[in-house]
C-alpha positions as CSV (number, residue, x, y, z in Angstrom):
1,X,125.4,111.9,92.2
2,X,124.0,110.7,95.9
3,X,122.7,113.1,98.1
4,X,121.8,112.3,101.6
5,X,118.6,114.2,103.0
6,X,116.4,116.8,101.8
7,X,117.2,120.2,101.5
8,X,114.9,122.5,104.2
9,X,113.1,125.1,101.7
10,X,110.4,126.4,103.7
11,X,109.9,128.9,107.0
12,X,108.4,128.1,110.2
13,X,105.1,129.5,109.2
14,X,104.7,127.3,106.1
15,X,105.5,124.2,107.8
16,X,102.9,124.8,110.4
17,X,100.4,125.1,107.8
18,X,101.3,122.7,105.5
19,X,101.5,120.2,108.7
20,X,97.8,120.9,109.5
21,X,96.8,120.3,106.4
22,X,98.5,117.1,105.5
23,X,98.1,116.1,109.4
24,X,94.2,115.7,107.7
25,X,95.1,113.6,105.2
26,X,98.0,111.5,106.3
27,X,96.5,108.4,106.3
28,X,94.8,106.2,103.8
29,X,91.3,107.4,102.6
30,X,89.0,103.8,102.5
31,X,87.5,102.8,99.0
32,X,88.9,105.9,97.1
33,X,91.7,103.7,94.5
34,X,88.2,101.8,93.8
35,X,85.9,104.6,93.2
36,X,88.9,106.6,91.2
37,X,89.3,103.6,88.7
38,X,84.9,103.1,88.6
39,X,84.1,107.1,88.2
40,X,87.6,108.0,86.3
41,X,88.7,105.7,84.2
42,X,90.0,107.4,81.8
43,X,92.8,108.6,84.2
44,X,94.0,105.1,85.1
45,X,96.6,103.3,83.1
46,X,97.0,99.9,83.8
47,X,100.9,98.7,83.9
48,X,101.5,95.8,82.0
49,X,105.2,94.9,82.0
50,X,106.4,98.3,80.1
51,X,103.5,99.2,78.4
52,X,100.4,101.2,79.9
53,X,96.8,100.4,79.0
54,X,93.9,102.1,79.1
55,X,90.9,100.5,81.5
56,X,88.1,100.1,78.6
57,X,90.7,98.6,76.1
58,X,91.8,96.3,79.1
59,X,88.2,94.9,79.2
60,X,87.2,95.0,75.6
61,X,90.9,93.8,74.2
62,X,88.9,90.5,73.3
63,X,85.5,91.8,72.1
64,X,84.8,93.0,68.6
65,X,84.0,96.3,69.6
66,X,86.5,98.8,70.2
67,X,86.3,102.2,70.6
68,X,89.6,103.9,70.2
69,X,89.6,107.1,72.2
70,X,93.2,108.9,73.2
71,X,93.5,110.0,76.6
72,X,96.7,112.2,76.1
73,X,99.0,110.9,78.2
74,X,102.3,112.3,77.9
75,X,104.2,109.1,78.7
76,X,102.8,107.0,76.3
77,X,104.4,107.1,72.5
78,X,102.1,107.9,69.7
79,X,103.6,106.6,66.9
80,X,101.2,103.7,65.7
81,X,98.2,103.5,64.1
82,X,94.8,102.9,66.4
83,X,94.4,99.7,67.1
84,X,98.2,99.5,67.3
85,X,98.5,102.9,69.6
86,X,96.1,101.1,72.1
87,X,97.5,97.8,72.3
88,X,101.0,99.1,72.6
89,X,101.0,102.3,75.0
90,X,105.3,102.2,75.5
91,X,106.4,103.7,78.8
92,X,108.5,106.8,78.0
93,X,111.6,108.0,79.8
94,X,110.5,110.0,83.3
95,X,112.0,113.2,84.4
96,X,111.9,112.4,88.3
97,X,111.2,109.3,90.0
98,X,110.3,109.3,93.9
99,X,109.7,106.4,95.9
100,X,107.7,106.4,98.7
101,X,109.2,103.5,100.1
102,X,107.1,102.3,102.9
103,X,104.7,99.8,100.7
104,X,108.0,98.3,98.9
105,X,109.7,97.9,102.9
106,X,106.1,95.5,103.7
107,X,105.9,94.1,100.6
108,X,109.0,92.5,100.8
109,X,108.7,91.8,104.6
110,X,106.0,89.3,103.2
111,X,106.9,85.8,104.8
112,X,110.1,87.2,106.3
113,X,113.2,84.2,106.6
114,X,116.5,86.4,106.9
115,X,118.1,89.3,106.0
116,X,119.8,88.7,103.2
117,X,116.4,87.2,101.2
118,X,114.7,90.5,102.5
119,X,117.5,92.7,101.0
120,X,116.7,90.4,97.6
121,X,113.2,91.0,97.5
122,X,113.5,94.9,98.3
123,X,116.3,95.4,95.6
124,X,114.5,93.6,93.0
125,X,111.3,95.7,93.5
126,X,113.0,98.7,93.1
127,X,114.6,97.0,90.0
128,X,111.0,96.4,88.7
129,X,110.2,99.9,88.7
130,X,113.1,101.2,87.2
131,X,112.8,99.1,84.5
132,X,109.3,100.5,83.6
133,X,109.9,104.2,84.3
134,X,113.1,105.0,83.1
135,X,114.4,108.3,85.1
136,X,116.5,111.4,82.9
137,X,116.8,113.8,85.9
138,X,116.3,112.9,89.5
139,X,115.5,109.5,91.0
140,X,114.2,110.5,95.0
141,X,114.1,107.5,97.8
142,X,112.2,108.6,101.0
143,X,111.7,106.3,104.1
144,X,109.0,107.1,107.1
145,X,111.0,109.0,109.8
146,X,109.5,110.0,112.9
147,X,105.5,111.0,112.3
148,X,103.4,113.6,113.3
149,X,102.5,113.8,116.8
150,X,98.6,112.9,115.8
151,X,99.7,109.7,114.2
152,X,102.1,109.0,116.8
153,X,99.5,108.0,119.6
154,X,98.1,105.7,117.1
155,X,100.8,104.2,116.1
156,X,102.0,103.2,119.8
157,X,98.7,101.4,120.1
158,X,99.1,99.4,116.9
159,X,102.7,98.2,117.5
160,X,101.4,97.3,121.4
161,X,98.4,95.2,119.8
162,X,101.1,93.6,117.2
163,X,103.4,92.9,120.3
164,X,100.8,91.5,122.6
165,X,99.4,89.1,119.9
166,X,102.8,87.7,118.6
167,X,104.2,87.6,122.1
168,X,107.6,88.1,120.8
169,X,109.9,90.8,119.6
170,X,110.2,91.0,115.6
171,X,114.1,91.3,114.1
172,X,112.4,92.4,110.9
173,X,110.8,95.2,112.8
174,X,109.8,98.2,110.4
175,X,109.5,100.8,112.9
176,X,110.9,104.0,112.8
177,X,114.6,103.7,115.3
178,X,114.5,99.6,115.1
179,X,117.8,97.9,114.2
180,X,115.8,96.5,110.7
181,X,114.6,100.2,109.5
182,X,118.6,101.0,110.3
183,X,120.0,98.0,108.1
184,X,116.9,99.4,105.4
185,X,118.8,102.9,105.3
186,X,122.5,101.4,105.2
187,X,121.4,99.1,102.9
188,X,119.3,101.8,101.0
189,X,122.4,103.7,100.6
190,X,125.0,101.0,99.3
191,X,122.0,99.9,96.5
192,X,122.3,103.5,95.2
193,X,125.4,104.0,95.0
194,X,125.1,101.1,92.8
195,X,123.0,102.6,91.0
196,X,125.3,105.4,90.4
197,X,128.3,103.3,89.1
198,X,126.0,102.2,85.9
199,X,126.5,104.0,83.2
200,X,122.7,104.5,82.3
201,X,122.6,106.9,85.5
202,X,125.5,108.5,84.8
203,X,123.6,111.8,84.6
204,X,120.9,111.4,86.9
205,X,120.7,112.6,90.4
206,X,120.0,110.2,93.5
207,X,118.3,111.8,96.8
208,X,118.1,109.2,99.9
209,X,115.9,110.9,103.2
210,X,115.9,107.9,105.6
211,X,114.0,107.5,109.2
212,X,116.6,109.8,110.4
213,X,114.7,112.7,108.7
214,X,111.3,113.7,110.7
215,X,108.2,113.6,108.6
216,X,106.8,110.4,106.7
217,X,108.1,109.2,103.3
218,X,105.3,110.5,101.2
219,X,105.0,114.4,102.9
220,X,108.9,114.3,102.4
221,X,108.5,114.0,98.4
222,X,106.1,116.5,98.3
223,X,108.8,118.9,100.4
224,X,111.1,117.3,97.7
225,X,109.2,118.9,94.7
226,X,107.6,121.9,95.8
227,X,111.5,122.8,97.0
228,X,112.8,121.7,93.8
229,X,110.0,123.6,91.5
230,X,111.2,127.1,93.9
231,X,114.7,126.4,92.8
232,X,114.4,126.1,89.2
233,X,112.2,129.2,89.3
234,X,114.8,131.8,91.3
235,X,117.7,129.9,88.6
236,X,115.3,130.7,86.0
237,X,116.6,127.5,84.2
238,X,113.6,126.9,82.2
239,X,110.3,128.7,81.2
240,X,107.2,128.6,82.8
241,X,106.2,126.2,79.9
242,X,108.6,124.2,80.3
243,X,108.6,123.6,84.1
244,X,105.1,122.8,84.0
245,X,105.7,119.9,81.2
246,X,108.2,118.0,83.4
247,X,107.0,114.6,84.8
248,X,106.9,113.1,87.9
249,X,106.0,109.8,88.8
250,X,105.4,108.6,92.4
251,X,105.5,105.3,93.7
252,X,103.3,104.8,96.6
253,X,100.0,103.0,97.7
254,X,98.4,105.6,100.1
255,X,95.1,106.9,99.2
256,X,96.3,110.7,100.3
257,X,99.3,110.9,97.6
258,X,96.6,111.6,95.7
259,X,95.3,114.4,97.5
260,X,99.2,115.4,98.2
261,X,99.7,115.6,94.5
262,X,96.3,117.6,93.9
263,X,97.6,120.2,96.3
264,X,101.4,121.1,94.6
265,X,101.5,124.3,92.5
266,X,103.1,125.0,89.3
267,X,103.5,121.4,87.8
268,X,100.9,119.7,85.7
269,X,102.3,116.1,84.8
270,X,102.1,114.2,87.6
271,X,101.6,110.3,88.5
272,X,101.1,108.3,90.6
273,X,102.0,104.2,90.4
274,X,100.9,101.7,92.9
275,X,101.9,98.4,93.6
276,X,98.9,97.6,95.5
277,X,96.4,95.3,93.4
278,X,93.0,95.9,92.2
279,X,90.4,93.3,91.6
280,X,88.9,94.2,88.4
281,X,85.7,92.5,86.9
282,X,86.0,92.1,83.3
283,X,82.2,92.1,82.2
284,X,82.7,96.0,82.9
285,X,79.4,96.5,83.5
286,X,78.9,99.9,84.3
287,X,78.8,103.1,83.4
288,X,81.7,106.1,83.5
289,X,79.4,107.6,86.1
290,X,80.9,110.9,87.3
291,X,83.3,111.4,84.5
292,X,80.4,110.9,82.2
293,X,78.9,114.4,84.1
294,X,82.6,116.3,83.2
295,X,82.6,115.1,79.4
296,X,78.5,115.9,78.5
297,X,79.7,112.3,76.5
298,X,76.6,109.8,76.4
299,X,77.4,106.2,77.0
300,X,75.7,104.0,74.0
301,X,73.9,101.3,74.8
302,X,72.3,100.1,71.4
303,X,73.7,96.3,72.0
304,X,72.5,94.4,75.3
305,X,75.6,92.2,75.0
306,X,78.1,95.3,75.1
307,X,80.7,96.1,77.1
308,X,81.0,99.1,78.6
309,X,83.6,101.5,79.4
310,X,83.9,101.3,83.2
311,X,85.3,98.6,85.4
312,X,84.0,97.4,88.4
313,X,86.2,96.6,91.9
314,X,85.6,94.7,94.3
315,X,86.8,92.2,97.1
316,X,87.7,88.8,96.0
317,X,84.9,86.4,96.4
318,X,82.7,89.5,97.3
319,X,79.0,87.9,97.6
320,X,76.1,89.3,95.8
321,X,72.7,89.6,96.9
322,X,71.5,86.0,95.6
323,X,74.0,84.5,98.2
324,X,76.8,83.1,95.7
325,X,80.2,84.4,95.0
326,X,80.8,86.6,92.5
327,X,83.8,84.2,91.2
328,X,80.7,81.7,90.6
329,X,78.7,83.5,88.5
330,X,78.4,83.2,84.7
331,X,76.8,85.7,81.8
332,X,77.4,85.7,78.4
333,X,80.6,87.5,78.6
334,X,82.3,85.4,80.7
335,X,83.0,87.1,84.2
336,X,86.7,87.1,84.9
337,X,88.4,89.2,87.7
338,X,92.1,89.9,87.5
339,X,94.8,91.2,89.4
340,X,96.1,94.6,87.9
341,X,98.1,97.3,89.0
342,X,98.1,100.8,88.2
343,X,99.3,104.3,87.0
344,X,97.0,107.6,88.2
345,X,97.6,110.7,85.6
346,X,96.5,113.8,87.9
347,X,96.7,115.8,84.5
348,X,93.9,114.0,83.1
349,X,91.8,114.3,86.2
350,X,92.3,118.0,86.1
351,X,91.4,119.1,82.8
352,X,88.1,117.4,83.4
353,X,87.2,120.0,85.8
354,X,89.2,122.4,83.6
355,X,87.4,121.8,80.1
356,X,84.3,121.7,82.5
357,X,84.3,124.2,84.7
358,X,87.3,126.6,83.7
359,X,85.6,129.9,85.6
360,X,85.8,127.6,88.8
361,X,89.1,125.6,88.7
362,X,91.1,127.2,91.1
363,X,88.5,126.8,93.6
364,X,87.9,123.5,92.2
365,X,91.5,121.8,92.7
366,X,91.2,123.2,96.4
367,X,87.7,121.9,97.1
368,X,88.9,118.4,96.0
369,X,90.8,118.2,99.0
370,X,88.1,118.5,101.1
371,X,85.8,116.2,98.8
372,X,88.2,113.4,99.3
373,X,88.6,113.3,103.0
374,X,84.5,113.5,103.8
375,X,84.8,109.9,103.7
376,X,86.7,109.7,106.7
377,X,90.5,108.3,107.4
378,X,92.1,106.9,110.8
379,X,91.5,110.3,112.5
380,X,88.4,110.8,110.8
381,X,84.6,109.5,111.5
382,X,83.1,107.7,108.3
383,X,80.2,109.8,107.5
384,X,78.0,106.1,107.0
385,X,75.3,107.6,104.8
386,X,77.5,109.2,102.7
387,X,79.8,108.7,100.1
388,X,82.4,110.1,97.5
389,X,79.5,109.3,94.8
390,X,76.8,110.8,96.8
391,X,79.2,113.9,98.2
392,X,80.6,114.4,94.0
393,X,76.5,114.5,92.8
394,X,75.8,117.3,95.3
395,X,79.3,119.4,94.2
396,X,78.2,119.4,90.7
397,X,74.1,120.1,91.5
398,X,75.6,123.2,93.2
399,X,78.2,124.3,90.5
400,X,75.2,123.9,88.0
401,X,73.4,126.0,90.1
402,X,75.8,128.9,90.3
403,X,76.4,128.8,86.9
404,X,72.4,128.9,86.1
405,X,72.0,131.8,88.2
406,X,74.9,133.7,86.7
407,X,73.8,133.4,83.5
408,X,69.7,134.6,84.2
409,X,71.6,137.5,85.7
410,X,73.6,138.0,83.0
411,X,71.0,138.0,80.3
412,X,68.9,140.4,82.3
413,X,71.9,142.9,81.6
414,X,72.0,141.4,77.7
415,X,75.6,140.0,78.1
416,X,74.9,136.1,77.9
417,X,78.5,135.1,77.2
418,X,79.8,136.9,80.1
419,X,81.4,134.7,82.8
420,X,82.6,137.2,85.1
421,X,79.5,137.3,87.0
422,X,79.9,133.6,88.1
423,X,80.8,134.5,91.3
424,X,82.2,131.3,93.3
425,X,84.5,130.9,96.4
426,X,84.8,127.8,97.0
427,X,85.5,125.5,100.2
428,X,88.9,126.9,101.0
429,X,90.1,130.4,100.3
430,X,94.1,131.2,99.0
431,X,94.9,130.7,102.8
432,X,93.2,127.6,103.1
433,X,91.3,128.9,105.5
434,X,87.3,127.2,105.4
435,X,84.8,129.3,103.7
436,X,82.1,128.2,106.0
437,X,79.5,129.8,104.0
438,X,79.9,127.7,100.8
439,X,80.8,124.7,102.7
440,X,77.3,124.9,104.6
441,X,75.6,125.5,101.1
442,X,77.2,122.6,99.9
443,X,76.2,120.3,103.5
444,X,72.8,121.6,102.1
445,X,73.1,119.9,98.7
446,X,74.1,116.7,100.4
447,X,70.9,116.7,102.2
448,X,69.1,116.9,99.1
449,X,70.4,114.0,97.7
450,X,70.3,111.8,100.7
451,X,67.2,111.8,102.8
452,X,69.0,111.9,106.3
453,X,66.4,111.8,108.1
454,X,65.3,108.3,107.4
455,X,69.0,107.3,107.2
456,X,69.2,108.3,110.5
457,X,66.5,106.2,112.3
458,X,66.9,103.7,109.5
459,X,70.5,103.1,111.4
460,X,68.9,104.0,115.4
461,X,65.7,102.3,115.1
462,X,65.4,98.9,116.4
463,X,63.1,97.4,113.8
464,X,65.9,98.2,111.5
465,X,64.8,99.8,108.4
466,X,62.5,103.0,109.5
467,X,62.4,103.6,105.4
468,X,60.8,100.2,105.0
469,X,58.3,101.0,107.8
470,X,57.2,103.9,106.5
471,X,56.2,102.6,103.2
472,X,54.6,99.3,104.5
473,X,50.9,101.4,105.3
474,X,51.0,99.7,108.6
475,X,50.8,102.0,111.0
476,X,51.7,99.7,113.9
477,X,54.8,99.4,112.4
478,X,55.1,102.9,112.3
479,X,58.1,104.0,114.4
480,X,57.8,107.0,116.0
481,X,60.8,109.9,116.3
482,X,61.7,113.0,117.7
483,X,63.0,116.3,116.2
484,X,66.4,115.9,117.8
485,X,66.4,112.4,116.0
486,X,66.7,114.1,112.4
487,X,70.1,113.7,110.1
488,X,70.9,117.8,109.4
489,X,73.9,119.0,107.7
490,X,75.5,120.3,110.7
491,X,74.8,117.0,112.2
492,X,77.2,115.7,108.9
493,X,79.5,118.5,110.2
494,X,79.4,117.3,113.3
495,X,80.2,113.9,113.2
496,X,82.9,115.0,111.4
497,X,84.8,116.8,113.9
498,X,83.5,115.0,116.8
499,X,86.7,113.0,117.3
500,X,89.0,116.3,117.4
């Protein structure tokens, strides 16, 4: 069945909201696909063909020493033994498949020569998906329509800077109204009803929202699912069980899917695939780092030639500190850096926090959001001495701390075990409205671990590096600074909202 558009599910009131809070996040977040796959990787799948694989078994499939660990990822079949279950992950059926199409529209706009060849390339990406995540229930195509006012400005100024370089207007033009986005939608349509005519399809539903439809692709799938969760809940076709086990996989590139996903209610299994690559180093030499802190699992190290668990990503030809290319160098394992691409499972990521931290995990999936976009986006500052590594070590120091304090107060009443009295509240309350008293405690934390005072004149200073200065014991070197110079959390605050 084809069904043109979305269905409208939500008042006035809750698009308001949901607008400011996605009008955060709309853009991409910088370095967080690479710092997911280094700190998480036991939530990344990487696609191979029709088979998923998991990042350390990726790295070690050639080294003696396996450790076979199972992730539980519900799309993957289990039916073979160990060595077999990890070398042959099989991609299971889907229940819904949405397409956020906007990376698939550029990636075939790649050396543009005519229409037809375009056409080609898009179908047969499309193709290539379907072929690895085979959909039972709903298959969802969504195209950028008009954006929010925020973006809109911005926008204008990129497609003025494109213009004035190229000197010439584009016929393969992916802008919301062009002529080409209009041959994308008719085209769009014709593919899928397609689609529909096979016989493998016969029982799955096709959505198409094109750029007539406000709203960009990837806030139009999330209006898609949260509407279509609210249906099947006043039908009271399934069980509460059973709606929370249905899968979704999106395919999309932009950082903030991620934080999209992290924000929908009542669902658990959800993905997200990207055709964007990743350069991955496969000496792996590093550490799970912050998953490490959520699993209380120590690394071992007992063999200096092992490899470890975590990938590293970089930029091609990325230059280290010696001068030469990374490409260049050579260990005893052989550097190599491939291409991959890869599958997110959000499930995963959760029950880290869950199995960690259960007392917190409401607050916890909310205060993500605001974890994520501290790093900055195109309406956001980059907060330049600090980082999702540095901004993640401070969360936990401060859930630690709560906890520690619960628990002296809880054995001065003789009830050890009780964890009602962990009292936290989190960044953002059921509203979403900032709980500025916890997020100020938390700026606090981030202080602690970076010393932003030195940061600060280390980056204002004109010799440079005030840290360096400091330590040399030559105090004609010594760079003198004023109070109003220091790096204090609200200065972090600050800079964040300076651009509003």
């Amino acid at each position: 069945m084809l069904y043109n558009g979305i269905p409208k599910y939500i008042n006035l009131r809750q698009v308001f909201l949901f607008v400011i809070l996605i009008s955060v996040v709309n853009c991409g977040i910088p370095g967080l696909h690479k710092w997911l796959i280094n700190n998480f990787p036991s939530c990344v799948k990487i696609v191979q063909r029709n088979r998923l694989v998991d990042v350390d078994v990726y790295i070690n499939r050639n080294n003696k020493r396996e450790k076979i660990v199972n992730n539980g990822n519900e799309l993957i079949k289990n039916k073979e033994g160990h060595q077999k279950l990890r070398d042959n992950n099989k991609i299971q059926d889907v229940d819904n498949l949405l397409f956020d199409l906007n990376q698939l529209l550029h990636k075939a706009n790649v050396e543009f020569c005519s229409y037809n060849n375009y056409f080609f390339k898009l179908s047969s990406l499309i193709k290539n998906v379907l072929r690895k995540f085979h959909p039972k229930k709903n298959v969802v195509f969504a195209i950028d329509g008009i954006c929010p006012f925020s973006k809109l400005k911005l926008q204008i100024k990129r497609r003025a800077k494109i213009k004035l370089k190229e000197n010439k207007n584009s016929i393969n033009d992916i802008t919301c109204g062009s002529i080409f986005i209009e041959r994308i939608g008719m085209f769009l349509t014709n593919f899928v009803k397609y689609l529909v005519s096979l016989e493998k399809y016969a029982n799955v539903k096709f959505f198409i929202s094109t750029d007539k439809e406000v709203g960009e692709g990837e806030l139009k799938l999330m209006n898609w699912i949260t509407s279509y969760v609210k249906r099947d809940e006043k039908n009271n076709d399934k069980t509460d069980a059973k709606r929370e086990e249905e899968s979704f996989v999106i395919v999309g590139a932009d950082a903030d899917l991620l934080l999209q996903c992290l924000a929908l209610k009542n669902i658990r299994n959800v993905y997200i695939y990207t055709y964007q690559t990743f350069y991955l180093n496969m000496d792996g030499n590093f550490l799970f780092k912050k998953e490490k802190h959520l699993t209380d699992k120590p690394v071992e190290n007992n063999n200096v030639q092992m490899i470890s668990s975590t990938p590293y990503v970089g930029k091609e030809n990325e230059v280290t500190n010696s001068g030469d290319t990374l490409n260049s160098l050579v260990n005893i394992n052989k550097i190599a850096r491939k291409k991959i691409t890869v599958l997110y499972n959000l499930n995963i990521f959760i029950n880290l926090f869950l199995n960690k931290y259960p007392m917190f995990f409401d607050q916890i999936k909310r205060d993500l959001l605001i974890l994520f976009i501290l790093k900055g986006n195109d309406y956001l500052p980059k907060v330049r001495e600090g980082n999702f590594s540095v901004f993640f070590e401070a969360y936990f120091k401060m859930l630690e701390d709560n906890m520690k304090k619960a628990k002296k107060k809880n054995e001065k009443i003789n009830n050890v075990d009780n964890v009602d009295n962990i009292i936290y509240n989190g960044f953002l309350n059921k509203d979403c409205e900032l709980n500025r008293k916890e997020f100020l405690k938390f700026l606090n934390y981030v202080q602690k671990v970076v010393n932003f005072s030195s940061s600060y004149l280390s980056r204002n200073t004109e010799e440079g590096n005030y840290i360096n200065l400091q330590n040399s014991g030559n105090s004609e070197d010594i760079v003198e600074f004023k109070e109003s110079q220091l790096y204090l959390p609200l200065y972090l605050l600050n800079e964040i909202i300076k651009k509003k």
